[in-house]
C-alpha positions as CSV (number, residue, x, y, z in Angstrom):
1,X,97.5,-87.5,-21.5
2,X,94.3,-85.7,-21.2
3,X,93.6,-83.5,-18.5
4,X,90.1,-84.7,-17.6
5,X,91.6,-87.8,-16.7
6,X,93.9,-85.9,-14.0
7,X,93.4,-87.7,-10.7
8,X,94.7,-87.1,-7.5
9,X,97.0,-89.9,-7.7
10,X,98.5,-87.5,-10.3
11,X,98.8,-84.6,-8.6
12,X,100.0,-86.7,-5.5
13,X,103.6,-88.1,-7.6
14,X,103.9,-84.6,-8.9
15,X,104.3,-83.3,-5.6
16,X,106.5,-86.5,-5.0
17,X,108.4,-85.6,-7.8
18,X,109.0,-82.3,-7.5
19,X,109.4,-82.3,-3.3
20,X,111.9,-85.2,-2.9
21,X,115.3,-84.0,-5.1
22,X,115.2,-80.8,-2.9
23,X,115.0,-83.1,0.4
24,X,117.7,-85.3,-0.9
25,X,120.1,-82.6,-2.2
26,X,121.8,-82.7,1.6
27,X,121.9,-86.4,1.2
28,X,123.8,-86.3,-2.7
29,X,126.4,-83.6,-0.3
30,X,126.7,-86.0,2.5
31,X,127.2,-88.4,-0.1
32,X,130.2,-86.5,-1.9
33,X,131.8,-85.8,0.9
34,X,132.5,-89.2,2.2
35,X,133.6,-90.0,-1.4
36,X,135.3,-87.0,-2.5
37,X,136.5,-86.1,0.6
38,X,135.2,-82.9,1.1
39,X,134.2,-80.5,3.8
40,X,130.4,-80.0,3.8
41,X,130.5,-76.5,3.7
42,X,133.2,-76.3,0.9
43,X,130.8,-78.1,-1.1
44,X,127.4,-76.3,-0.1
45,X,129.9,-73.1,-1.3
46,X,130.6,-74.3,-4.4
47,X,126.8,-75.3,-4.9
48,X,125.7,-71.7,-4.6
49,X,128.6,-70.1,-6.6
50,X,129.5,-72.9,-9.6
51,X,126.7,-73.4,-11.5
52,X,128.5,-76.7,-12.8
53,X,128.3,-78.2,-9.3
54,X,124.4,-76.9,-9.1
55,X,123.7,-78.5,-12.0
56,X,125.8,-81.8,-11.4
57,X,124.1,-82.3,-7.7
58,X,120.3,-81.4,-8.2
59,X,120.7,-83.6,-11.3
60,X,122.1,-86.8,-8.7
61,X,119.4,-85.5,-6.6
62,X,117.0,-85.8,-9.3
63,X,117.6,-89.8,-9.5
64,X,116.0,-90.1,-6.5
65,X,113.1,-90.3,-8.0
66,X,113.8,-93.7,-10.0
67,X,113.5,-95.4,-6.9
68,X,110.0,-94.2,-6.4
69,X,108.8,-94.5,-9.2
70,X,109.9,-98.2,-9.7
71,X,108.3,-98.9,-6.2
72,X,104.9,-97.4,-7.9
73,X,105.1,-99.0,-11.2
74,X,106.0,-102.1,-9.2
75,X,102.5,-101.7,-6.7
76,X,100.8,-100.9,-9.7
77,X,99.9,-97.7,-9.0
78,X,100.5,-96.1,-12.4
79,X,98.8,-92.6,-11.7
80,X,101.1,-92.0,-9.3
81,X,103.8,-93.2,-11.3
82,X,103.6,-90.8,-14.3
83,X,103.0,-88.0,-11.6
84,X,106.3,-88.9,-10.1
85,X,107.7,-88.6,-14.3
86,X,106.2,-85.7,-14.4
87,X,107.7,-83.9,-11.3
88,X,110.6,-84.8,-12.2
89,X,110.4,-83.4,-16.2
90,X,109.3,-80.0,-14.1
91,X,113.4,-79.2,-13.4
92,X,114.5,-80.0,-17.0
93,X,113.9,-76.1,-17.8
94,X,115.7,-75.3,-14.6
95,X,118.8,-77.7,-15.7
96,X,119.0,-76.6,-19.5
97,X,118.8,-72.8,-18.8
98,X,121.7,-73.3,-16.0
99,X,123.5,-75.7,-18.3
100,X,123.4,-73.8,-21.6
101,X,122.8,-70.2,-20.9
């Protein structure tokens, strides 16, 4: 991609991708503790202390953006599509250095 062709279609799924995992983080712990039957707090611990668990949940968190990006693709709004890719290829550093390191 060439960066003259950046558009704010672009720049507006960026911030889509980049903005939603951290609003649906609370939603992935809601989520596991219904499932895993869990306290909410026990879990929001365990997210700040275990790396593991950080990388486990913001990377469920991070599949929220499939379902926006298929709704895109499908209107045919591919700007926005790609930025919503590339928002979301913005926490891979974050996941490999926790993961790895």
């Amino acid at each position: 991609m060439n960066l003259r062709n950046w558009t704010m279609d672009h720049t507006k799924g960026l911030i889509i991708g980049f903005i939603l995992p951290l609003l649906f983080v609370p939603l992935v712990f809601l989520i596991l503790t219904w499932v895993g039957d869990y306290y909410y707090s026990q879990l929001w611990v365990k997210f700040k202390i275990i790396l593991d668990y950080r990388v486990k949940i913001l990377t469920l968190s991070i599949l929220s953006n499939l379902i926006w990006f298929y709704i895109f693709l499908n209107r045919e709004r591919y700007n926005v599509a790609m930025g919503i890719i590339l928002g979301s290829m913005l926490y891979a550093p974050y996941v490999i250095y926790i993961k790895f390191f």
